[in-house]
C-alpha positions in Angstrom: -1.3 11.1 -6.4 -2.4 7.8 -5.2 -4.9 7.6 -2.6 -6.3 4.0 -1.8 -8.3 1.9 0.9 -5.6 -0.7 1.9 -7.0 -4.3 2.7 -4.6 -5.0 5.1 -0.7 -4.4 5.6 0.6 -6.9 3.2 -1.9 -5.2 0.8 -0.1 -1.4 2.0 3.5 -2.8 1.5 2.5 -4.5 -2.4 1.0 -0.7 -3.5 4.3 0.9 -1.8 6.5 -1.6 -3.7 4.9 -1.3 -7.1 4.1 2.9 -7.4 7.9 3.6 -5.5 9.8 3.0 -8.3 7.6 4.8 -10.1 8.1 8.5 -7.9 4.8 7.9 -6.4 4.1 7.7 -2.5 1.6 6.6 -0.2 2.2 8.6 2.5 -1.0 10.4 2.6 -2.5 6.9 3.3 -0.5 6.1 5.9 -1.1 9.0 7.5 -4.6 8.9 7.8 -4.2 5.4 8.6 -1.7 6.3 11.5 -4.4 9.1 12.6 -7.6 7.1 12.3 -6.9 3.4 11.7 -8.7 1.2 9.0 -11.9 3.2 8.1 -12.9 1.0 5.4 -14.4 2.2 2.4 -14.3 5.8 4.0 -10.6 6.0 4.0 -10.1 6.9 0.5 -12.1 9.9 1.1 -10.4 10.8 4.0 -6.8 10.7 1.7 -8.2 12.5 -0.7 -9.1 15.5 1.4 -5.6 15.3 2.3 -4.6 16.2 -1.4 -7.2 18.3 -2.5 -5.8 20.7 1.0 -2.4 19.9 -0.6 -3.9 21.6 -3.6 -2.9 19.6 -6.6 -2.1 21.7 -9.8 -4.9 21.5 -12.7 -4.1 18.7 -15.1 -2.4 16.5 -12.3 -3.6 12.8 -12.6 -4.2 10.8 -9.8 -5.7 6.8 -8.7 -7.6 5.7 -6.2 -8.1 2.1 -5.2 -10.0 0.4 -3.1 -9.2 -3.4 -1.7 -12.4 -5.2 0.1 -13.1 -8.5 1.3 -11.9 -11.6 -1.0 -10.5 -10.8 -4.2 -12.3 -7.6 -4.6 -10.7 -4.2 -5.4 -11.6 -1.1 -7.6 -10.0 1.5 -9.0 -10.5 5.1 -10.7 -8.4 7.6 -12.3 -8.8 11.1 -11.2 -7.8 14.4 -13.2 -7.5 17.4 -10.6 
C-alpha cells in the first residue's frame, strides 16, 4: 500500500511513475484527493483509513509519504 500527501500534481504523477512499475497504485490517494481536494498534512490520514476499511492482510507492508513546502518530504514504513 502506498498512501502519501502529494505536494502538488507534478509531485502525484512522479510517485505514480516510480511505484507503477513496481505493481503498486495510488488510487486511494487520488480518490480522497478527487473527494476532498488537497488537505495537507491530513490527507495521509484520510488514505489510510481508506486501507485500513480495505482491510489489509497481517504482515502486509505499506509507505506513507508526505511532501511539504520547499524540498521537504517524509516518509514511514508501515506493517499492517
Amino acid at each position: 500500500h502506498l498512501i502519501f500527501h502529494p505536494g502538488g500534481k507534478k509531485i502525484i504523477q512522479t510517485v505514480e511513475d516510480l511505484f507503477g512499475g513496481m505493481g503498486k497504485n495510488i488510487d486511494d490517494t487520488k480518490e480522497v484527493l478527487r473527494l476532498y481536494g488537497n488537505m495537507s498534512s491530513a490527507t495521509v490520514l484520510y488514505v489510510l483509513e481508506r486501507i485500513m476499511d480495505s482491510q489489509p492482510k497481517p504482515g502486509e507492508k505499506g509507505l506513507m509519504l508526505s511532501f511539504g513546502p520547499g524540498f521537504s518530504a517524509q516518509r514511514i514504513l508501515l506493517e499492517f
